[in-house]
N, C-alpha and C positions, 0 to 999 in steps of 0.2 A: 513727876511729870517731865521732871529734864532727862530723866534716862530714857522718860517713852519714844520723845521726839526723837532725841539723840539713835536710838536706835533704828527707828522708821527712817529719816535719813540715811543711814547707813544700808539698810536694805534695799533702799529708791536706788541708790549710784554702785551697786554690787547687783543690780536688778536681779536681785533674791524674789521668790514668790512670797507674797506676802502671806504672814501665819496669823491663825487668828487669834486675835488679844482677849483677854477674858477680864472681866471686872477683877476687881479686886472684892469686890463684897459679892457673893451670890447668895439667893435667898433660896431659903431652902424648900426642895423639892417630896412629893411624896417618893417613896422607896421602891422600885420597880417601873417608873415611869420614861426611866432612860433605854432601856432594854424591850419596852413593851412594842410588840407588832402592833401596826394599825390595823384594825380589822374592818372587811370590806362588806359594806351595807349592802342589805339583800333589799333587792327591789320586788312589787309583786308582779312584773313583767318577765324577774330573770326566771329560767328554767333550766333544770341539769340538764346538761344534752348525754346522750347516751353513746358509747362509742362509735358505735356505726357512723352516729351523725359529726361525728367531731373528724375523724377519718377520711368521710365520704369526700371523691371528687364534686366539682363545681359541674353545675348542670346551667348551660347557656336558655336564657328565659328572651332575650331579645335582642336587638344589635347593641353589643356594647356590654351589656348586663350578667350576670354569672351569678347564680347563690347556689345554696346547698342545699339538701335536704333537713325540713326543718326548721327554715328559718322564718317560715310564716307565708312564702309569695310559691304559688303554685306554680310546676313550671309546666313550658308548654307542652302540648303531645307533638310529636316529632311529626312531619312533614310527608304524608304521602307521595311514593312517585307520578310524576303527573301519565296521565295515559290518554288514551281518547276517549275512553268512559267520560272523562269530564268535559269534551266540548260536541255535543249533542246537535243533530243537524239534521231536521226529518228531511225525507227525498223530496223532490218536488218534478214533476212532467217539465221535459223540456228545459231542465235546470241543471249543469254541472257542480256537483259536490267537490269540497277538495278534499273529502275524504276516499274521495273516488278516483282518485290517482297514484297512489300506492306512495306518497312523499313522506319522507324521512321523519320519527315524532319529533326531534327539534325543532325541525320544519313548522312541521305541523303546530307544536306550541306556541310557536313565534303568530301564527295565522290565527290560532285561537286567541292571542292577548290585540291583534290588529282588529279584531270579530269579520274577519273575512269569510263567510257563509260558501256563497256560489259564486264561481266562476263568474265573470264579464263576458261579454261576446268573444272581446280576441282573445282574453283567455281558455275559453272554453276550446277554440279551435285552435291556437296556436301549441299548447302545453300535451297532448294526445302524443304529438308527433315531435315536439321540442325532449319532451322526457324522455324517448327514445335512440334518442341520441339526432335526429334527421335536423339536417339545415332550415331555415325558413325565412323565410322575404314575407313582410306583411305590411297595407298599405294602411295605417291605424291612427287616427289625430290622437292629439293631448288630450289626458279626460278621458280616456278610453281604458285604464287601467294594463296599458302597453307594459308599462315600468314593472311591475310585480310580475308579467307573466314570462320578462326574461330573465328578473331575478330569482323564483322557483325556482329558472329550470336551471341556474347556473348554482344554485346554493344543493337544489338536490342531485344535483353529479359531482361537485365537489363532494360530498357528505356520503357518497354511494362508493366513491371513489378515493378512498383518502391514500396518500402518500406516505411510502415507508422510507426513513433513513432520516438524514440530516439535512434542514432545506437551506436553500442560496437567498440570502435577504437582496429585497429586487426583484424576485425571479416571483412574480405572478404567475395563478394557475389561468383568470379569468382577467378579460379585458370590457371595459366600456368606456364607450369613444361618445362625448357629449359635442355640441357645437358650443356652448357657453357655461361660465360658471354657475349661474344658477342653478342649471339641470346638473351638472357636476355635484355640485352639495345636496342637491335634491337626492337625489341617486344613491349619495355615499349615506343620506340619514332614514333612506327605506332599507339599503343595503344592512346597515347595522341593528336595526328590528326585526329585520327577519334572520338574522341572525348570531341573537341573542340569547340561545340556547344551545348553539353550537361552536366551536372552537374555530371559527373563519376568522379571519383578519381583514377589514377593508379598510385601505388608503383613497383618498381623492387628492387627484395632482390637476390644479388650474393656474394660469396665471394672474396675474393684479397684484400679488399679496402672499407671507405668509411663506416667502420661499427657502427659508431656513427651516420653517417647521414641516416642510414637505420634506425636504432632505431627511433632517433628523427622523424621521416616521422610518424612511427607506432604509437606513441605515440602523434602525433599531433592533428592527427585528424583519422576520419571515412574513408573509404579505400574501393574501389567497385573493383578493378582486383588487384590482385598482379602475378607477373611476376619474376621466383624464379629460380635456380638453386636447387638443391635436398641436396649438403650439407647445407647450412645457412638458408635456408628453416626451418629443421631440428634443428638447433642451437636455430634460435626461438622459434622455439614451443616448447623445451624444458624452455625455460627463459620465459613460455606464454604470448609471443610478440604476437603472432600469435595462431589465435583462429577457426582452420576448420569447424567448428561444423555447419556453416552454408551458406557451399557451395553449390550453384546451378548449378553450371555448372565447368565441370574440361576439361581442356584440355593439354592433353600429345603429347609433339611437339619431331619428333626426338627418337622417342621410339627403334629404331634399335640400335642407336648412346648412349642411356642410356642403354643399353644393353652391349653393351661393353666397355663401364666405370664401370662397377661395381655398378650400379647404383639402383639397381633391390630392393635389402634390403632395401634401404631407399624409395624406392619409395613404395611397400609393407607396411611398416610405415604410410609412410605420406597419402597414401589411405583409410588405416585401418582409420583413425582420422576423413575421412571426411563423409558425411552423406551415409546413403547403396544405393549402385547403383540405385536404384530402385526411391529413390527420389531426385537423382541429373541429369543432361543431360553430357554425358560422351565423347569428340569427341578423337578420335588416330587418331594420324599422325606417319607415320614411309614410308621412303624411300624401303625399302624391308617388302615383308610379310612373310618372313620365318616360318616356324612350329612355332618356339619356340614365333614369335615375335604373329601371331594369336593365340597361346593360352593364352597371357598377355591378349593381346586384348578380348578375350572371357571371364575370369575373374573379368573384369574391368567396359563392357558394356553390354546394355542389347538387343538384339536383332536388333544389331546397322544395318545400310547403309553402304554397302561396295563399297567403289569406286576403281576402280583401273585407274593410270594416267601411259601411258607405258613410258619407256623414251624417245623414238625412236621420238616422239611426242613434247615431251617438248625440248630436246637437239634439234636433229639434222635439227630440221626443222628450226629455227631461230638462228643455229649457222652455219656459216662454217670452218671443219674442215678440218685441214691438218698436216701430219707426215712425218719430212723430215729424210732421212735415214741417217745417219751420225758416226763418229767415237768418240771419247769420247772424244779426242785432237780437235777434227771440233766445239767440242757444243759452246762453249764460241766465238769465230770468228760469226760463223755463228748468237749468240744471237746478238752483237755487230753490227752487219752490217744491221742487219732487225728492231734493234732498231734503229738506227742513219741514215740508207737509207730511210725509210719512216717516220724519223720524230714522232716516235709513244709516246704520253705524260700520259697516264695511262694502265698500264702494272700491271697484277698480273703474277710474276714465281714462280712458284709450283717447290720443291725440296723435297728431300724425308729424305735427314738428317738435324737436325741442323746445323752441320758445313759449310755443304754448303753453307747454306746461308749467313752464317758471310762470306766466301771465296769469293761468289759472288758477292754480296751486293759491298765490298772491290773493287774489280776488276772495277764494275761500276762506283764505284766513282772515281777511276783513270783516267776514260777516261771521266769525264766532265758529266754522267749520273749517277742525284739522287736519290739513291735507299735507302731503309729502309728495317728491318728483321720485319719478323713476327712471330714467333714458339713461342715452351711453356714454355724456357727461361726467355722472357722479360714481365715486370711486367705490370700489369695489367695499371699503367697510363702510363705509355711508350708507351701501346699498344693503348690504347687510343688517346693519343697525334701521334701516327703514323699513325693510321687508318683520323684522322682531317688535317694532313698534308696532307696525299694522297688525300681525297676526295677534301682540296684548293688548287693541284696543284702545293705544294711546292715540294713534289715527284712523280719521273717519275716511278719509279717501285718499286712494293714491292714485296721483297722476301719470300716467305711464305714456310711454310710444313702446313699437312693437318688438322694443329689444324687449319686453317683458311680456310679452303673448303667448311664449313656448317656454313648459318648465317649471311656471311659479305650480307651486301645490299647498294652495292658502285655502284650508277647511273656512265654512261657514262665511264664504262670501255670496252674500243676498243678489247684490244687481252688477253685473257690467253694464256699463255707459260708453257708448260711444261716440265722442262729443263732435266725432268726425270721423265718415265713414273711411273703412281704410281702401288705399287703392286698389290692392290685390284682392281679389274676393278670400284666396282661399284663409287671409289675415282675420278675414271676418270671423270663419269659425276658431280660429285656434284664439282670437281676442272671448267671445263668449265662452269658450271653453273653460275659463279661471271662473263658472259658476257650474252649478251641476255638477259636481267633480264625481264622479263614483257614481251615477244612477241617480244621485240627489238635485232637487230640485233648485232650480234658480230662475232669475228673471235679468232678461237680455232689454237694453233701450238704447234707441239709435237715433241722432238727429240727421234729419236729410235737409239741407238745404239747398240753395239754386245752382249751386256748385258739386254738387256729391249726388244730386236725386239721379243723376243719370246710371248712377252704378248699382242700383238698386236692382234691375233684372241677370244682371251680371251675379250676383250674390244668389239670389235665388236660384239661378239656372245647377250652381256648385250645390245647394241647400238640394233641390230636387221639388221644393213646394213653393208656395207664395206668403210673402212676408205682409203681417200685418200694419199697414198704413194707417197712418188718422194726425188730422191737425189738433193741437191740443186744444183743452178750453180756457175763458178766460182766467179761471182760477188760478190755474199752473202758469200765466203769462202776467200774474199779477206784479205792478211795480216793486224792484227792489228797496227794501227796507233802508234807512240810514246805515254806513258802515259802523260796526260797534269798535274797529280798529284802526288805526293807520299807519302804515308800514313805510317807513323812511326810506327814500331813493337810495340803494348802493353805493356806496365813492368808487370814482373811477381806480382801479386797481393798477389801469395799465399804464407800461414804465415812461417818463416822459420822449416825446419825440425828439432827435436832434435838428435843430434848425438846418434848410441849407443856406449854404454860403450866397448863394447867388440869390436869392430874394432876398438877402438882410441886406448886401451888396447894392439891389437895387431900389431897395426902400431907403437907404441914407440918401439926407438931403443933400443937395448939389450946392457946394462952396461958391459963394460969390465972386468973378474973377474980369478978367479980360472977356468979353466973346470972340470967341472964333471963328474963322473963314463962315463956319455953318451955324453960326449966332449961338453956339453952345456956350455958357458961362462955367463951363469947369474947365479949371485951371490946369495947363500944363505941368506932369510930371516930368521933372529934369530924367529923373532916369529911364523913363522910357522915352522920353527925347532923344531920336536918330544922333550917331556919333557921326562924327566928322572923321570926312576919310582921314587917314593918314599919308603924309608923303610917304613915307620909306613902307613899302609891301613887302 
């Protein structure tokens, strides 16, 4: 035992690897059993695999997945090219096909996985003479399926047209000019469904947010649409991010709506920078044609296709509208009982100030219905994260003003509510317009009270018919229920004020003293006490 120790010490501090010690008595073994292979249990699962199959490549069965032949899981039949045999579209009188336009099968597949059938009106008439290469001006509200008939005709001339060599990252082939981010991101997530089967690139460049990753986008790679707002548009192309020089196709979405943003200067600019009307394809979109808005348009295009979509056409016919006559004390009861009587889970209400809608919004959530604001307050990812709330049903109304009237394209909104008529008539339709979206059906409710009923012929005259009136009944006026919440006033946020000098000045009390000539009892200060001349001057 003392040689063992003795030794294992000396191995520890020579940090030898240690050897294995062996008893000193071993018992003894059968003969053969040192030497013998273990041999390996046959299950009744295992099977000889035959060359082929031990040999064979991996055959892909699903994402991620790979087996071989043989090994029990079938794999799948490989993937037909997709053609138009697979998206079937009988004719119909009076109805354009988009089979009927000779567009590219990318195209076309992107339109099959959208289930885009027939043509919309301004589709039908705008894409004949857009595919062709011709300019077009067209006067088209929201809701009218405007957006897909200038992305067709931009995706099937890029696609008809592809570019040979090595491209300039920056250098877009197509342009669209939005007046706000919303319609921006809108834009850029129809842009990339329809094409999703073909090798285009779309960027969207807005401000608020996100301007590192607009860079980085530019700078990454080659870029065939970009999708812009006209400030940061602008910002680039002065840092030349963005390089116009070899625009094909420009399309100005919204052109009334850049018009009264102040928008016109920079759009002027960013016009001037792109190639001369003459060799680029130019389309206008503007909800009114006013003078001022066709003489942009005459400047811009060259002997464009005028379409006009009247509204009477696009609203009224796939919406139904109704204005219940009401008191300004009645709005709120009345929204409550027609919200929570029918049960209604995707609501846009239109209000016409900010405050209201914070006031609203508020009130909602008192009585057990989730509402969110919408106006030009709340920041760009709040608006975001609001608008992804509403569309998954986490909320049941959004309150909005008319920064969100143009642009949203929120599927499966039941009623716009308008809890106050808007000033501008033509607000009225582009506010209903966030129902009906595509030809589908929705219901439009407006309250008119002693302040708004006066704009009710006004609105009609724009509509072309007569809007349905009626006071409600008592049922819809019934008193509201106890608040099932209560929502804690805000703390004031804002920074403390600085005192002035001169009211603290004349809020201190007046020292007790001698009175003076004018019975005043504040004491003389020696130093403002007149000096006594001096003899020597």
């Amino acid at each position: 035992m003392i040689r063992f120790f003795s030794s294992l010490i000396k191995r520890l501090f020579r940090q030898e690897p240690p050897k294995p010690t062996e008893p000193v008595i071993r018992k003894k073994q059968p003969p053969g059993d040192d030497t013998s292979i273990p041999t390996r249990k046959k299950t009744e699962t295992s099977q000889p695999q035959s060359p082929e199959t031990r040999h064979s490549p991996p055959i892909e069965t699903g994402p991620g997945e790979k087996v071989r032949p043989g090994d029990g899981v079938r794999p799948h039949k490989k993937r037909e090219p997709w053609t138009l045999d697979h998206f079937q579209v009988p004719t119909q009188e009076g109805k354009t096909r988009f089979h009927d336009l000779d567009l590219p099968l990318g195209l076309m597949h992107a339109i099959s996985d959208e289930n885009f059938q027939y043509c919309m009106p301004v589709q039908a008439e705008v894409l004949p003479h857009t595919l062709m290469g011709k300019d077009a001006t067209a006067k088209a509200q929201t809701g009218t399926g405007k957006s897909a008939a200038f992305l067709v005709t931009i995706i099937a001339r890029l696609m008809k047209n592809p570019t040979r060599g090595k491209r300039e990252k920056g250098t877009p082939r197509a342009l669209i000019i939005e007046p706000t981010r919303e319609l921006v991101l809108q834009i850029e997530k129809d842009a990339k469904a329809l094409t999703l089967y073909t090798p285009l690139r779309t960027v969207s460049v807005f401000g608020g947010m996100d301007y590192k990753r607009q860079q980085d986008q530019l700078a990454s790679a080659h870029v065939d649409i970009i999708a812009a707002t006209p400030g940061r548009l602008m910002d680039f192309m002065r840092q030349k991010l963005i390089n116009l020089g070899k625009i094909e196709i420009l399309v100005i979405d919204e052109a009334d709506r850049l018009l009264d943003m102040g928008f016109i200067p920079d759009m002027r600019n960013i016009i001037y920078n792109t190639p001369h009307k003459k060799e680029r394809q130019t389309l206008f979109f503007s909800a009114t044609l006013a003078p001022e808005i066709l003489r942009m348009a005459n400047q811009w295009t060259v002997d464009p296709a005028v379409v006009e979509i009247d509204p009477d056409k696009t609203a009224a016919d796939s919406i139904n509208q109704k204005v219940f006559i009401v008191t300004e004390d009645q709005k709120f009861p009345l929204l409550y009982n027609l919200i929570s009587g029918e049960k209604l889970e995707r609501v846009i209400l239109f209000v016409n100030m900010r405050s209201t809608t914070r006031r609203i919004a508020q009130r909602l959530v008192q009585f057990d219905i989730s509402s969110e604001i919408l106006s030009g307050e709340v920041s760009q990812k709040q608006r975001i994260r609001t608008l992804d709330d509403f569309r998954n049903g986490k909320v049941r109304v959004l309150v909005a003003t008319d920064v969100a009237a143009r642009g949203l394209h929120i599927e499966g909104v039941s009623h716009v509510i308008n809890y106050d008529l808007p000033q501008d008539p033509e607000h009225y339709i582009h506010r209903i317009g966030r129902t009906g979206r595509a030809g589908a059906e929705g219901i439009s409710v407006s309250f008119a009270d002693e302040m708004s009923s006066f704009q009710i012929p006004d609105i009609e005259a724009v509509l072309g018919n007569k809007l349905e009136c009626e006071y409600p009944d008592d049922a819809m006026l019934a008193p509201l229920p106890k608040p099932k919440r209560r929502i804690p006033p805000k703390p004031d946020t804002r920074p403390p004020q600085k005192k002035n000098r001169s009211s603290r000045s004349n809020s201190r009390p007046r020292s007790k003293g001698t009175p003076g000539p004018k019975g005043s009892s504040r004491q003389r200060n020696p130093r403002n006490a007149p000096k006594k001349e001096s003899s020597q001057r």
